[in-house]
Backbone bond lengths (Angstrom), bond angles and torsions (degrees), N, CA, C in turn:
res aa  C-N    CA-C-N  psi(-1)  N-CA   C-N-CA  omega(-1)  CA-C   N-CA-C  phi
1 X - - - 1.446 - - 1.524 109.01 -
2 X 1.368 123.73 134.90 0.800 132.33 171.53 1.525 131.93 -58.98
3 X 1.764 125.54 123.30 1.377 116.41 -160.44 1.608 99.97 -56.64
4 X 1.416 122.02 -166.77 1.317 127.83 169.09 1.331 111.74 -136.10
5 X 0.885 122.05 124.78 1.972 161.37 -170.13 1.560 125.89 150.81
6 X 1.151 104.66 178.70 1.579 105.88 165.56 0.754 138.89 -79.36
7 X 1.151 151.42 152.93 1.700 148.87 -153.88 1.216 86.23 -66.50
8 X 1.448 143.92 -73.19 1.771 142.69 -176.43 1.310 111.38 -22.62
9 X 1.405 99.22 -50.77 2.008 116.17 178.02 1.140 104.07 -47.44
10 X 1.371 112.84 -67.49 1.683 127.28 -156.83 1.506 92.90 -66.02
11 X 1.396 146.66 -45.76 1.616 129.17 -146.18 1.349 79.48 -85.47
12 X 1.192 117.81 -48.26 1.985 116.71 -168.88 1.618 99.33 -22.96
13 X 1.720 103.26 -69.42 1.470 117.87 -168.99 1.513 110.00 -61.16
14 X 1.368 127.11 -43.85 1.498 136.80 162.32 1.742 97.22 -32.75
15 X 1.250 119.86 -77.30 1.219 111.33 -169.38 1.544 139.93 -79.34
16 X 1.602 105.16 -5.83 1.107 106.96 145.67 1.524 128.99 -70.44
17 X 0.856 114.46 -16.50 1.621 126.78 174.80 1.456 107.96 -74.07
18 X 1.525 108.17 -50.45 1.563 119.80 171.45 1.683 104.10 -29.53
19 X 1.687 96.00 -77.91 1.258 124.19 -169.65 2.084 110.52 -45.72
20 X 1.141 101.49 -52.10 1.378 95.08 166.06 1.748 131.85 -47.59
21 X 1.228 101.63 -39.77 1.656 128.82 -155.08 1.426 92.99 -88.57
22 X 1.781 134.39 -30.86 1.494 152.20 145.14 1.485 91.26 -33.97
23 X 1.174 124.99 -95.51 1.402 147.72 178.55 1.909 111.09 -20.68
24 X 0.896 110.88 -21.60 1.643 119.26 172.13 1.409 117.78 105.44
25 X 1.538 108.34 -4.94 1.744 113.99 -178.25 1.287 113.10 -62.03
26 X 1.371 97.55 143.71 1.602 106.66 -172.76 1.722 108.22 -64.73
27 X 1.660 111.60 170.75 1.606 103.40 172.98 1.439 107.95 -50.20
28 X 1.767 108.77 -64.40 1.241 132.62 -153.41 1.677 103.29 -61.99
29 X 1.311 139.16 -22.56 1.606 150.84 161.93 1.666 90.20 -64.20
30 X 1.190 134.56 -65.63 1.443 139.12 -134.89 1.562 95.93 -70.42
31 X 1.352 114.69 -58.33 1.761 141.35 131.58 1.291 101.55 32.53
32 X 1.353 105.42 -86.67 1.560 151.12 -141.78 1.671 91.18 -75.76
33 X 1.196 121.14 -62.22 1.531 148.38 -150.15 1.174 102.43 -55.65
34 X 1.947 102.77 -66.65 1.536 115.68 -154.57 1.361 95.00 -99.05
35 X 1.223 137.61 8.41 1.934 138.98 -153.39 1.457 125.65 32.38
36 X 1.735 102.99 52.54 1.435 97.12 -176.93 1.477 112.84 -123.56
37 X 1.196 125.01 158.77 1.289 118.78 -172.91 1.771 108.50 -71.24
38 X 1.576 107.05 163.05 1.720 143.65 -140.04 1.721 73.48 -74.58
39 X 1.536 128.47 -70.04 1.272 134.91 -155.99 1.948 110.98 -66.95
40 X 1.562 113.89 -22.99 1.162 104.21 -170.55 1.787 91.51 -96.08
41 X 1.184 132.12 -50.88 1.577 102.76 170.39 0.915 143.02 -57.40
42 X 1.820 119.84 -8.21 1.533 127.66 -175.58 1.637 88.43 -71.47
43 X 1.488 121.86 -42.22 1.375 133.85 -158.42 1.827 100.71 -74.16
44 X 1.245 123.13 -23.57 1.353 116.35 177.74 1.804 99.01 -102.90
45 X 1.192 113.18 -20.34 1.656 107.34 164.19 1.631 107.52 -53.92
46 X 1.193 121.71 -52.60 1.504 125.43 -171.15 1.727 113.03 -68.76
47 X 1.782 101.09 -29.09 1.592 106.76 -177.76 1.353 103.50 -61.85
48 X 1.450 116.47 -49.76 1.081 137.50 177.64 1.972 129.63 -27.68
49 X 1.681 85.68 -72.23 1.485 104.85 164.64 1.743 108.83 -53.38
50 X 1.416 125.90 -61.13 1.298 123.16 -159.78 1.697 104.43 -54.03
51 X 1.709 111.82 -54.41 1.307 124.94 -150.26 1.691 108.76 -129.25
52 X 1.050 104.09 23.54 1.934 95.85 -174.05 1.857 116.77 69.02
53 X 1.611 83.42 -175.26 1.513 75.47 154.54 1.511 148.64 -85.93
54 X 1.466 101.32 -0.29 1.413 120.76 172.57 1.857 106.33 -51.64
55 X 1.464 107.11 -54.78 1.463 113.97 -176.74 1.616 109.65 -54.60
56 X 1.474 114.05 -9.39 1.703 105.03 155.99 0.974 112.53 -80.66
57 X 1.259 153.44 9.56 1.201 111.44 -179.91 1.196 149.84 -129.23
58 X 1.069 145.73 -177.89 1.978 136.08 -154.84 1.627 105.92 -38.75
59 X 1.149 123.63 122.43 1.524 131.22 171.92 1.456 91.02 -90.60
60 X 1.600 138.39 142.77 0.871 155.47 137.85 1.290 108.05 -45.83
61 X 1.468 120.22 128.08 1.654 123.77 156.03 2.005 109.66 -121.99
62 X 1.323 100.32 99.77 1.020 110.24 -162.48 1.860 109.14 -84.39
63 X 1.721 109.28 -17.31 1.443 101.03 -178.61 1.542 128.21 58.56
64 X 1.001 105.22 160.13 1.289 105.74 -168.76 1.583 131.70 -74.30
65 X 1.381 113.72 118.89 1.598 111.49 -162.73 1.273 124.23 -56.10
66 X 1.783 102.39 152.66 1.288 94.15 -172.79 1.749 132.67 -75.23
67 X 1.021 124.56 169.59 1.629 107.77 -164.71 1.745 98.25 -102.48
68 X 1.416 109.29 -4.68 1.408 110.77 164.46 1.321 121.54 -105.06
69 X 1.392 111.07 127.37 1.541 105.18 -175.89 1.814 102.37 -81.72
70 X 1.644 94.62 161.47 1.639 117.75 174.66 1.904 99.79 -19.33
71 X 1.696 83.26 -68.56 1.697 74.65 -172.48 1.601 134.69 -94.05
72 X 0.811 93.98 12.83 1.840 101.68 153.24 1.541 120.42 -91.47
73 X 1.341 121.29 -12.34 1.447 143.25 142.40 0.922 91.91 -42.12
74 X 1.380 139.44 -95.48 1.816 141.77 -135.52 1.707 76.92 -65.05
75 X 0.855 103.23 -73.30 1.868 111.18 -163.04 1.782 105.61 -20.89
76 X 1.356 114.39 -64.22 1.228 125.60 175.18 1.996 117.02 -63.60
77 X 1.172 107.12 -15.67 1.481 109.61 155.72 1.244 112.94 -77.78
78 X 1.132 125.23 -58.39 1.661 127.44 -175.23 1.932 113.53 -55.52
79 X 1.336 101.47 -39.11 1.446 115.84 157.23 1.617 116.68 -46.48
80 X 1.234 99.00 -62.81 1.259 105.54 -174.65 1.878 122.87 -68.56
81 X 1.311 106.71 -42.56 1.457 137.79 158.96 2.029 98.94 -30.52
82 X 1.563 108.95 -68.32 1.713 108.57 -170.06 1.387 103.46 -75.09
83 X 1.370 135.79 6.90 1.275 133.17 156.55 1.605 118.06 93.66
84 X 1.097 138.72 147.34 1.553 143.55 -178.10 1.787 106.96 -46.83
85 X 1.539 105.65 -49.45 1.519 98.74 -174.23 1.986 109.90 -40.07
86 X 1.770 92.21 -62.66 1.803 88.72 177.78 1.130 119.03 -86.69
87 X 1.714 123.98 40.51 0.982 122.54 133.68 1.607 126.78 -103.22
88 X 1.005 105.88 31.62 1.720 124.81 -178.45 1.671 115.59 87.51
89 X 1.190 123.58 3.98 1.630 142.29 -176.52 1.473 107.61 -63.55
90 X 1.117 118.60 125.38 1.695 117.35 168.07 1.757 99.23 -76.79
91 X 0.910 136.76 20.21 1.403 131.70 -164.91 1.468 108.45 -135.06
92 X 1.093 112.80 -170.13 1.436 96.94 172.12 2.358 88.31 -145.70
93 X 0.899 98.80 58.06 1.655 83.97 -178.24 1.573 96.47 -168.18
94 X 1.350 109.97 131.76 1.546 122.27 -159.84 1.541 117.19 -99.07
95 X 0.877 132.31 93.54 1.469 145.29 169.63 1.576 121.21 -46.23
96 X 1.281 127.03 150.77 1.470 107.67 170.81 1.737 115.97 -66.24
97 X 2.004 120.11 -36.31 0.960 112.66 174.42 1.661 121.29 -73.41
98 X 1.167 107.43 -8.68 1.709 91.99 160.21 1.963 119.75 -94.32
99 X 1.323 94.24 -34.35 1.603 86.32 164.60 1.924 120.99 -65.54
100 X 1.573 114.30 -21.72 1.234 104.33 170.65 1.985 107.42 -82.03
101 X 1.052 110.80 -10.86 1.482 135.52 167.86 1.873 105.59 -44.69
102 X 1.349 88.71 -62.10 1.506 90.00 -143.66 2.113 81.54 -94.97
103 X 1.311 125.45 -32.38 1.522 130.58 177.99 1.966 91.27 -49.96
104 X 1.229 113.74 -31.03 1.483 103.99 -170.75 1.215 117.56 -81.63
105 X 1.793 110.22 -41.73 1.499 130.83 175.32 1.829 121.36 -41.37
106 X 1.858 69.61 -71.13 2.021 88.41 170.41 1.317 137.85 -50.16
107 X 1.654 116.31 -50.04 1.472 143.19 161.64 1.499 134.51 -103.85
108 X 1.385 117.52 4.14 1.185 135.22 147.17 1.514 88.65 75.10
109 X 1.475 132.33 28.19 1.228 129.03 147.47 1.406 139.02 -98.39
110 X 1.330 124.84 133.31 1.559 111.04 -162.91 2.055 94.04 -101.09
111 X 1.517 96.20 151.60 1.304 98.71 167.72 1.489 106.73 -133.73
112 X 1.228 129.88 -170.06 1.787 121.35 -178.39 1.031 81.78 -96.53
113 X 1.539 126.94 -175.43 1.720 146.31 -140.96 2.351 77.99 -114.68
114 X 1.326 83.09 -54.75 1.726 92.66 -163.94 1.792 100.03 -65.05
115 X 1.117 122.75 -7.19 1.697 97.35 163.84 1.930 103.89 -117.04
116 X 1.211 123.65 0.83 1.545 110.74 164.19 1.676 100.64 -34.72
117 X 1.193 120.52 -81.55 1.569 122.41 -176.36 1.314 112.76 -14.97
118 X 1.118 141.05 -28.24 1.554 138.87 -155.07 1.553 96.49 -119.07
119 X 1.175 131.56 -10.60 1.285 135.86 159.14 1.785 112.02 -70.24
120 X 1.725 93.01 -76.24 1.396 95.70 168.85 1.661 134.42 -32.72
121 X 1.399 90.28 -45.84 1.663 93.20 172.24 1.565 136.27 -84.12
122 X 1.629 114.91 -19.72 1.287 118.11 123.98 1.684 145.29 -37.08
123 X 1.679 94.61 -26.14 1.955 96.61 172.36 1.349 86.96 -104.88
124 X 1.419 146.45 -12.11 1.649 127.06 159.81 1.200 98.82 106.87
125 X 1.409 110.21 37.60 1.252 125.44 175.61 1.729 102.72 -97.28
126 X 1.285 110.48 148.71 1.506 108.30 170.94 1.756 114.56 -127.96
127 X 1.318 85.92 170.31 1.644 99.54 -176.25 2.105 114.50 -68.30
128 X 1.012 107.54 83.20 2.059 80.84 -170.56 1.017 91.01 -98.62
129 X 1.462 120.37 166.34 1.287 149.30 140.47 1.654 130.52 -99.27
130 X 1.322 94.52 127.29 1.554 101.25 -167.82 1.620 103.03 -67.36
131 X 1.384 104.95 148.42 1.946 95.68 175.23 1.272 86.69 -100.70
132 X 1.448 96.38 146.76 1.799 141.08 168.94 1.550 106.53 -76.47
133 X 1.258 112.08 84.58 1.681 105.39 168.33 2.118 94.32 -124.24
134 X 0.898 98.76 151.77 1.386 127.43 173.60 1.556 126.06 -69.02
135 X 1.651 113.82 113.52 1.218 105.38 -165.51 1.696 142.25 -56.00
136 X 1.384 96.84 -9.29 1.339 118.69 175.22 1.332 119.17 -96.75
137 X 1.499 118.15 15.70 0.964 139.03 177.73 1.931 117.87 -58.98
138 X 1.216 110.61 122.89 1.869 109.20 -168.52 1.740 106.06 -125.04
139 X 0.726 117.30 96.88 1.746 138.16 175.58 1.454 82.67 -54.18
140 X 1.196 159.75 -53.06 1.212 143.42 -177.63 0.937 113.03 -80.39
141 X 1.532 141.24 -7.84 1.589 116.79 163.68 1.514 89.44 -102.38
142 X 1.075 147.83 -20.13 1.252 136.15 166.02 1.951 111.11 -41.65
143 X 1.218 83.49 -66.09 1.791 86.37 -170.57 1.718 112.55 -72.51
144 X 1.564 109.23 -11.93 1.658 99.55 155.81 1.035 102.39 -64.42
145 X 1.377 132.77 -63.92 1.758 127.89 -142.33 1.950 107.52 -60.48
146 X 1.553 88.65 -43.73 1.335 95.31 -169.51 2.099 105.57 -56.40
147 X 1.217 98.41 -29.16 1.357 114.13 -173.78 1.606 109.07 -76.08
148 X 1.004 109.64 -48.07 1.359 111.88 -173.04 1.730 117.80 -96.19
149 X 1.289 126.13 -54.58 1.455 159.96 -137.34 1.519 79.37 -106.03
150 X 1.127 118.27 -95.34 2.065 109.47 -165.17 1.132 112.67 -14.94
151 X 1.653 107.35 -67.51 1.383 110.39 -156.73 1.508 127.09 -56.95
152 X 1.443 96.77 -24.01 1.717 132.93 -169.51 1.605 87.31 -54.44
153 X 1.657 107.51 -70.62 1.262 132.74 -152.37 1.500 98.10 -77.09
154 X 1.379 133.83 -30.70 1.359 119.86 -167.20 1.693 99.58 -95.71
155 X 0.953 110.24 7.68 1.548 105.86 -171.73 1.887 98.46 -114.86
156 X 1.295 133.89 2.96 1.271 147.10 -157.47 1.284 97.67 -149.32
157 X 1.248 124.28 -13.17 1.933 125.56 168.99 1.648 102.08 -61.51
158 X 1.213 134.27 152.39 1.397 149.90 -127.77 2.047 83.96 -119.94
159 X 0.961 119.18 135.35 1.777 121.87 177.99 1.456 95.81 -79.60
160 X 1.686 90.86 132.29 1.617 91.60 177.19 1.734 118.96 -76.73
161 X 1.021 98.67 170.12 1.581 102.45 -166.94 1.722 108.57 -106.17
């Protein structure tokens, strides 16, 4: 399992370990010091010997590029921004399969339905959910009942046992 911090975090601790293990400390001391397991400092003891402390440090994992450039990003925010209706939607609330819908339409790129989300949330888009209330719904008999009717009932509710 992977430790937890940031790659910046992790080389920090990588190279203090380096720096110790320079210094003549044993693995099993070095271990102890930085709180890392017996097998991952023997493995920066050896980085160590081959390449200095340079051989600690953060490798970039850059993954696979995106198929939308920077500015077809903004483009697809501003899209997204005037809402599904003027994007031809009888609805007004945006799904990942209509935003991978319209990402295909606009830029002639297809993505699966199940990674739109990881786009969206890269432009700082989030997941909402619409609340489910009922169209006959009356904020004024709501806030009588609650006013009148609760109290009735919570004060005549049976003590739990």
């Amino acid at each position: 399992m992977r430790t937890h911090g940031s790659a910046a975090e992790l080389e920090v601790r990588r190279r203090i370990a380096g720096e110790l293990l320079l210094q003549g400390k044993s693995v099993a001391e070095v271990t102890r010091l930085v709180q890392a397991s017996w097998s991952a400092v023997k493995r920066w003891k050896v980085a160590v010997e081959r390449g200095g402390l340079e051989a600690l440090a953060a490798k970039p994992h850059p993954g696979k590029p995106s198929l939308l450039s920077p500015r077809q990003k903004q483009q697809l925010v501003k899209i997204l921004a005037k809402g599904p209706l003027k994007a031809g939607y009888t609805t007004d609330l945006w799904t990942c399969p209509r935003v991978a819908e319209v990402i295909e339409r606009t830029f002639g790129v297809h993505y699966h339905v199940d990674h739109v989300w990881r786009i969206l949330d890269a432009l700082g888009w989030s997941c909402q959910k619409p609340e489910q209330r009922a169209r006959e719904r009356s904020e004024t008999a709501i806030a009588d009942w609650r006013a009148r009717v609760w109290p009735r009932i919570k004060k005549n509710a049976a003590p739990k046992r």
